[in-house]
Each structure stands twice: as C-alpha cells, then as structure tokens.
C-alpha positions, 0 to 999 in steps of 0.5 A: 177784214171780211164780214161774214154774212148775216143769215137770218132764219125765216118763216115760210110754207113748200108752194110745189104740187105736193099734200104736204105742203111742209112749214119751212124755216128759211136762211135768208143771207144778208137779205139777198139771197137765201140758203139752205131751207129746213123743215119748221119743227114748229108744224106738229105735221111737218116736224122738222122734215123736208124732202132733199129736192125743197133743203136745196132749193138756192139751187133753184131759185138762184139757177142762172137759167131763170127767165129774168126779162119778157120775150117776144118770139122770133122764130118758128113755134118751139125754136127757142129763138126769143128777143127781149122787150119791155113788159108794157110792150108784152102785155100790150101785146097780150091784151091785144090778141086776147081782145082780136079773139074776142072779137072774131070768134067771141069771149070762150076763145079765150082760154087762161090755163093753169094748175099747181105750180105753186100751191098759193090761193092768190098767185094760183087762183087768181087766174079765174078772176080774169077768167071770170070778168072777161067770160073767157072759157072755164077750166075743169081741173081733172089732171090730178085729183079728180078720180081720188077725190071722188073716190073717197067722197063716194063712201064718205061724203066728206073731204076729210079722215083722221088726222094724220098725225094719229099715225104715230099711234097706229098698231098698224099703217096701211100705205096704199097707192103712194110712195111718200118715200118720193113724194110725202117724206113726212107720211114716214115720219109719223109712221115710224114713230109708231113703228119705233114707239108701238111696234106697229105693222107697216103695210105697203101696197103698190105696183113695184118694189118702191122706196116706200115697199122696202120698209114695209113688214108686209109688202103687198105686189099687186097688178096695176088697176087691180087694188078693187078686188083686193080690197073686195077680197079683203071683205069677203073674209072679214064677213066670213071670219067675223072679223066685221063690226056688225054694231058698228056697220047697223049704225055707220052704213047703207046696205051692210048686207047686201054688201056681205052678199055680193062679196061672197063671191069675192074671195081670196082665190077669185082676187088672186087671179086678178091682183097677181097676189097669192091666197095666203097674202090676202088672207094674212093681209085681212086678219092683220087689219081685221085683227089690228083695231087701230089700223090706219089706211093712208090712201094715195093718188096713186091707184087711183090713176086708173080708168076703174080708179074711182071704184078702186079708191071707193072700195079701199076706203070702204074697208075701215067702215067694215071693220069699226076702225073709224072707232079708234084712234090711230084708226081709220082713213085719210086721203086729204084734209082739203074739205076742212078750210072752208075757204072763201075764195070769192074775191081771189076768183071772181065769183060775182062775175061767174057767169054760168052759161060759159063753157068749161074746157076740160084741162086733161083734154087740151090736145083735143081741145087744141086740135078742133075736137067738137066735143072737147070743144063743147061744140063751141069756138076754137080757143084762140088764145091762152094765157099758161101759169103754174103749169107746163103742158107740152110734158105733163099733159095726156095725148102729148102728140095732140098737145104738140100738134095744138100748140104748134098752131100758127093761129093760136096766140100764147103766153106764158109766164114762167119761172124757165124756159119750159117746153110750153114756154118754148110754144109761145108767143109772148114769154113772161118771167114770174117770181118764185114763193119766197119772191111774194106773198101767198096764203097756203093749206096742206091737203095732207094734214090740217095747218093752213099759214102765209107764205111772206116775201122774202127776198127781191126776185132777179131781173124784171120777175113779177108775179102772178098777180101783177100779170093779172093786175096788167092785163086787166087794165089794158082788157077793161077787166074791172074787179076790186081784187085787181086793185088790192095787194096780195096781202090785202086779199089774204086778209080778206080771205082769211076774215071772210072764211072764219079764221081771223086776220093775217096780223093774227096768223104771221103772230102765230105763223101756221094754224091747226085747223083739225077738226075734233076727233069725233068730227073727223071720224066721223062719229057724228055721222059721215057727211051725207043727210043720214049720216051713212057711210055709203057702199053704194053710192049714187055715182051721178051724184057725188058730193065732189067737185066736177063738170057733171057725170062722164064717161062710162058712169052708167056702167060703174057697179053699184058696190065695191068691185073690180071693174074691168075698164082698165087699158089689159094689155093685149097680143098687139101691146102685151105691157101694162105701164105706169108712169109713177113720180121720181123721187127728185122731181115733182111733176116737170118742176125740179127737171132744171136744178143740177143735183136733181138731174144728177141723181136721177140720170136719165130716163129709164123704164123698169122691165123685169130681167124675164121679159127683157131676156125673151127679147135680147134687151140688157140693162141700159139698151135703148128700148121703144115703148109704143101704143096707138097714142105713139112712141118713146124712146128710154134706157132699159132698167132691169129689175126684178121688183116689178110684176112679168108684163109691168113697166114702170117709167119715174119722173116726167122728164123734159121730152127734148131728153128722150130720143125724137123729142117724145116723152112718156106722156105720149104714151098717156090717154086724154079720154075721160074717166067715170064718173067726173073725168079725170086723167089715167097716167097710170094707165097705159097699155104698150108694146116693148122692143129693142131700139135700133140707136146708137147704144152710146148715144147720150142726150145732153139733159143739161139745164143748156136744153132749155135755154132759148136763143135770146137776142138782147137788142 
C-alpha cells in the first residue's frame, strides 16, 4: 500500500535580485524535496502574491543541470571541458593561486567579485570578509543601484519614502520606470486595491506599451532618456495653474523660487519636443497629480538607466515636494526602504580589517578592469585572480567584448561557485557547486517594502553543494585569513547581527517569522524634516556631495545642472546609429537567472527585439526575420518583433539571454557601455545607440536554448 507524501508547509524569504523580496510558504515533501511555493498572506507586503517564475521554483532547485561536485578545467578557457575532484583539491588549488598572485604582483591582484544572486546578508556579504582580511581588491557595486539611489537621495537625503502599502489608499498611483507586471507583481497588488476600492487613477509612464502600461488609465509613452523633462514640464504648469503648496514648499524645501523660475522656461511645448508626448497629455498628467492630493509616485530603476539617469530620478522625485503630497496618506514618494534597517554588517564584512588604502575596482568596468585599463586599474596591479559568486558576468556585465576578452586571459586564474553551469562558469578554472536558499541559512530585507525575516534551511542540497559561507570558511583556512566570523556558523552571524543592529534575537524572529520595520508615518514622510542638517528637501543638491553610497564623484559630475532639468548626456541616436535602445527585464527571468528552468524558457521563446511595423517596413524586415543590431561596442543577432507599442527609433530587447542563444555567441550586453555615469558611476543598460539591418542568415536557423547549452563535458574519473 503506497503512503502518500508528507508535505509540510514552511517559512521562508524569495533570495533573487528583486525589491520584493516576497514572505514565502514552502511545500516541503517528505523532508526531501520541496514543491509548489506560495506567497506568505502573513506579509502584510507580499499578501499571498509571488510571481510565477518563484511558485515554480522545484523546477529549479531539483533541475537535473545543477552543478553537484567541483571541477577543475581541462580544456581551453570556455570549452566546457571539466574533470571532477575533490573539494580539498579545489580549494588547495584556489588558495594557491590566490597566494602566487599575492606574491608577484601583491594583495589588490586579487579580486573577489560578487552581487545579488541571492539577496542573503550572510551568503552574499560574506565575500568582503575575506576581501577584507586578506587586503585584496575592493569592489564598487554600480551594476544596478547606483544612478536611482543617488537620485532619489539627491532631494531627500534619506533611502526611504512612504509605505508601500499606503498604495492601496492612493486617489492616484504614478508607476514610472518600472513594469512590476515582470518584475514587482506585489506593486500591483497594492495598486489594484486602491483601483477596486477607491476608484483611484493609475498612471503609467515608460518607454513601450509593457504589461504594466496596459492596465494603466493614463499611459504615458515617453522617448527614452527623457523622463527629466517631463517631470520639468510637470512643474511648470503646477507653478503656473497654482496648483503648487506654497506653505508646504516655504516650510519643506531649499530654493522654491528659483526652482519656479528656471521652470518657467520649461513648458509642455518645450517637454513635448523632447519626450515624444503631446502638449495635451502633459497637461492632463499635471492637473491629475496637481489636483489628486493623495497621489503616490512608485519610482522604478528603470529610468534611471540612463547616462542623464540621476537627474531624471532626482527630478521625478522632486514633483511630490511641489505639490505638498509627502502630506498625505496614500501620498508621496517610494523607491526603496533600503535605508530604514540600519544593518550592522561588521561581522559578516569584516569591517575591522578594512584597510582604507586599498583600491576599489569598479564592478561595471570588469572588461576594462580585466583587459589592463589603467584607469580602470587605478593605476595598480592587473588582477590576477578571482573568486565569482552570486553573479554571472560573461552575460550580464556592460562591454561584453571586454569581458570575453578579459576572461579569456590565460594568466588569470578564476573560480567560480555556482549554482549551473553559467557563461562565466564556463571561463574558469576551478568550478564549485553552491547550494540554494532553502539549502541554508541566510537573514533578509525587502528594499521594496519595510519587513526584514530568516530564510531557514530546509531541505539537504544534492551532490557535494556548499555554501557560500563554507567556501569562505575553506578558503580562509588555507590563506591564513583570521577572523572570528569564519569560526561562526551562519546562525551565529545572524544573531549577532540582528542583536547588534537594534532588532533582537534570531530566536525571537523565527517566533514571529518577518518583522515590520516601518518607520512612523511622520518619519517616513518626511514631516520631520528630509534627512538633510536642515531638513529640506533639496531641488538643488550639492552633486559632489550626496549622502549616497559611492567611490567618490565620476564622470561628468561638474556638468550636472544645479535643478531638475533635461540633461542632454544620453547615447541620441545619429545618422550612423539611428536607433536608440533599452534592454528591459522579461517577465520569466530575473537577470541571467531562471535562463535554465524549462517553462521559463518555453514562455519566453527566444531572443526578440521589438521594432516598430514603420521602421521595419522602411527596410524589408517581417515579423521573425533575423536582424543585426550594431554600435562602435559590436553586434548581436535576434528575431525581429514587430509592434506598434514602441516609439518610431525605439528598440526594445526583454531579458538576458545566455549569449551562446544568440547567433556568434553575442548577446545583448554587447551592445552595453561600461563608461561612467555622473555623479557616482553607474551602468547605462538602457542606453544604447544603434544601427538596425536585415541579417543574411538562414531564416530557418533555430539555436538550441535548451538547458543542454550549458552543460559542461565532465569527465567523471
């Protein structure tokens, strides 16, 4: 008589690249394997919602693609050729290297490199305590956050906004810059409340007809890189209607009238030239939020992906200071709650081995990093050795040539430790397999709301998978690295942590699973004050000076204007590269991750670019031909889109697919430049001018995107 399975639902937190981190209840079956995952209706923020890619998540963690034993390579530098030995053979070998580069070219030759693949304080931050101990090279993590962040912090001087859930009883939501109908499903679950139970306005602003713009009321269409001079023109006729909160703005902000007199040049006509949107929705756009006191600005990282992405963030967040709405509930602004936690993070880092003369490498510039730049370089050492977690460059990083070109050095020594068999993984020299979030123990936050909770193990992990923190714990043993934190297991450093930044015990937290951690209502509007000495809200911020993490001020900072502005930095497209396009995020991947569950590659099918049926007809290209896109970085192949939801001039490729599923082995971050943003660096994704023809290949040629791609030939001996 067969037993049916004992399935037992647990608690645990989303660890992927994504502000919600969403409160998950788990089917664990028979303490083995798990199931179907589901959102935790116990997280006031999540409320019961996950996004599809996460509900199916068996598919990932028992994918039968998943490294399960170290490697060491074989073959020439992306080969896949792999044999398998033992993990004190791989890490002897690791802290060898690492100790050989050390001694030839000094400690900053080292270079461990890392970012969000999972969100976890101890398996992603842990990295720095090595780093630190051992004085290898720093790392400036400018992938993602830094051009919104510092945007947002320029007016308000504070990482932090209303809360989230005040959504739900908005009069009206302002979605700008992101599609959370890919990215953040619960954005839209506290949206349509409000819709359903308040009849409250949605708008949506973005640079195509996305999910998210096709629930909109008010959808507004705008040229990429132009959101400034919208949100400019957006103030010129709150000014001028009196539509503006005079008391408000005397008591709330630096120079009102200065700012009212530089807009003044800034009208609907003048934005519409430049945004693409005509005279008449800018204006109806204005008198809604000017009218709606209760309206809610949900800023996304998406328009902020720009070379003029700072100024465009700092002037849309510079619209709810104008019309009083930080006043209200329902009202206001919100990017992310990263600021609220005060997280104590010396232990997991290392802070009392930082050693401030070392040098901090600038994660966006790795192809120029690894190919000898100078200046990338800081004029030092190459880097001669690598250790890559939570992270898979050779697709996601700008400048993907120089990353290829980089990695494919046969004097750099990397490991990996991965989760599959990756593009970068491919690149290495030593291959370690890592566990995944319900295989350990890790603390989390949600940037996108105010909950922080412990992400417990919860079921064994296959083959020989470690995690993070025993590769640390390894490697530090053999490199004579000496810190406490290697001693501690992670639930020792979770306690710690949690003690030492203010919010109890762990024992208290796994009692109450998540904890809110919203600040008061007047705190997080703001109605104490904004989180500069005199409590301003600054339209004219001090660009070399802004409250927000960085490596000090970069690029053209000097030229920023002093008020919210259109700032005329971006990649326009010319004679030579008529095209401007953005790489934006598919709805069934996050980043490079979910490229290997089968039902998220059957849902996206392949690499597309949208191109407008008008440009597309002007050179002969139907629906599906093979296309080239091009640019002084180089050139990808993909299926051509046609659709009418994008701007004439505007292309728009979803998703980073693996670059072995374009034509050539080019994918889209190819097209991606790796220079330096204004005023703290930062990476342009959506950035990019181009040049659009027909491709001469074969219109039946169909690459195999199957999970098979990257598997590597290992020799089991």
């Amino acid at each position: 008589m067969n037993q049916a399975p004992r399935i037992e639902r647990r608690s645990s937190v989303c660890p992927h690249d994504c502000p919600s981190v969403c409160s998950l209840e788990v089917e664990v079956i028979d303490g083995r394997t798990i199931g179907r995952v589901h959102g935790a209706k116990s997280n006031s923020y999540t409320a019961g919602v996950i996004c599809a890619k996460v509900a199916r998540y068996a598919e990932r963690i028992h994918n039968p693609d998943r490294l399960l034993h170290p490697m060491r390579r074989t073959g020439p530098k992306g080969s896949g050729q792999f044999e398998r030995i033992s993990w004190d053979e791989a890490l002897d070998i690791v802290a060898r290297k690492f100790l050989e580069a050390e001694r030839d070219f000094g400690s900053e030759s080292v270079w461990p490199y890392y970012y969000a693949g999972t969100m976890g304080f101890v398996m992603r931050d842990g990295i720095n305590r090595l780093r630190h101990v051992k004085k290898y090279s720093g790392q400036y993590s400018t992938i993602c956050t830094a051009m919104s962040w510092t945007g947002y912090v320029a007016g308000t001087g504070h990482l932090r906004g209303s809360d989230p859930r005040e959504m739900a009883v908005s009069d009206c939501i302002v979605i700008w810059g992101t599609n959370p109908v890919h990215t953040q499903v619960n954005v839209m679950t506290h949206a349509m409340k409000a819709r359903k139970e308040r009849g409250a306005k949605l708008v949506v602003i973005d640079i195509y007809q996305n999910a998210t713009m096709k629930q909109a009321d008010m959808a507004l269409l705008v040229k990429p890189g132009t959101d400034g001079a919208l949100a400019c023109a957006v103030m010129h006729v709150l000014f001028r209607d009196g539509l503006a909160d005079r008391e408000y703005l005397e008591r709330y902000t630096d120079h009102p009238h200065e700012l009212e007199e530089h807009l003044k040049a800034r009208d609907p006509a003048w934005a519409s030239a430049i945004t693409g949107l005509s005279v008449e929705e800018i204006e109806a756009f204005a008198r809604l939020v000017g009218t709606t006191k209760r309206t809610f600005f949900r800023l996304g990282y998406g328009f902020a992906r720009q070379r003029n992405g700072v100024v465009n963030m700092h002037a849309a967040v510079s619209i709810p200071a104008v019309t009083g709405a930080w006043q209200y509930e329902g009202g206001g602004a919100f990017h992310s709650n990263s600021g609220i936690f005060h997280w104590n993070k010396a232990l997991i880092e290392g802070h009392d081995a930082i050693d401030p003369s070392i040098r901090i490498l600038d994660q966006s510039q790795i192809g120029r990093v690894l190919t000898g730049d100078a200046e990338a370089l800081y004029n030092g050492p190459p880097v001669k050795a690598m250790l890559i977690q939570n992270t898979n460059p050779v697709s996601v990083a700008p400048e993907q040539e120089l990353v290829k070109q980089g990695f494919s050095r046969e004097d750099l020594f990397v490991c990996v430790h991965e989760q599959f068999m990756t593009e970068t993984a491919l690149m290495a020299d030593i291959v370690l397999p890592a566990t995944m979030f319900m295989e350990h123990d890790d603390l989390y936050s949600g940037g996108g709301h105010q909950h922080f909770q412990v992400g417990p193990k919860l079921v064994d992990p296959p083959g020989e998978c470690r995690s993070n923190h025993e590769v640390f714990r390894g490697l530090a043993e053999r490199l004579g690295a000496e810190h406490r934190g290697f001693a501690m297991e992670p639930r020792e450093i979770i306690d710690w942590t949690l003690r030492n930044s203010g919010w109890g015990s762990l024992e208290n937290l796994e009692t109450h699973v998540h904890f809110d951690a919203q600040p008061p209502f007047e705190e997080a509007h703001f109605l104490k004050g904004f989180g500069y000495p005199d409590g301003k809200f600054r339209f004219k911020p001090d660009w070399a000076a802004i409250p927000s993490y960085n490596n000090g001020a970069m690029g053209p900072w000097a030229q920023m204007p002093a008020l919210p502005d259109h700032w005329g930095v971006i990649e326009a497209a010319t004679e030579e590269h008529p095209f401007r396009l953005a790489t934006s995020p598919a709805r069934n991947f996050l980043n490079s991750s979910f490229t290997e569950t089968p039902t998220s590659l059957d849902k996206e099918r392949r690499p597309e670019v949208m191109i407008h049926p008008l440009d597309a007809g002007r050179q002969g290209i139907a629906d599906g031909d093979w296309v080239k896109l091009k640019n002084h970085r180089g050139e990808v192949y993909l299926r051509a889109r046609l659709f009418d939801g994008v701007r004439r001039g505007v292309l728009i490729a979803e998703g980073i697919w693996p670059n072995a599923a374009h034509p050539f082995g080019r994918g889209i971050n190819t097209l991606t430049g790796g220079d330096q943003v204004a005023p703290y660096g930062g990476a342009a994704f959506h950035d990019n001018r181009v040049a659009l023809e027909k491709a001469d290949l074969d219109p039946t040629l169909e690459l195999p995107i199957a999970r098979k791609h990257h598997r590597a030939e290992a020799v089991v001996g």
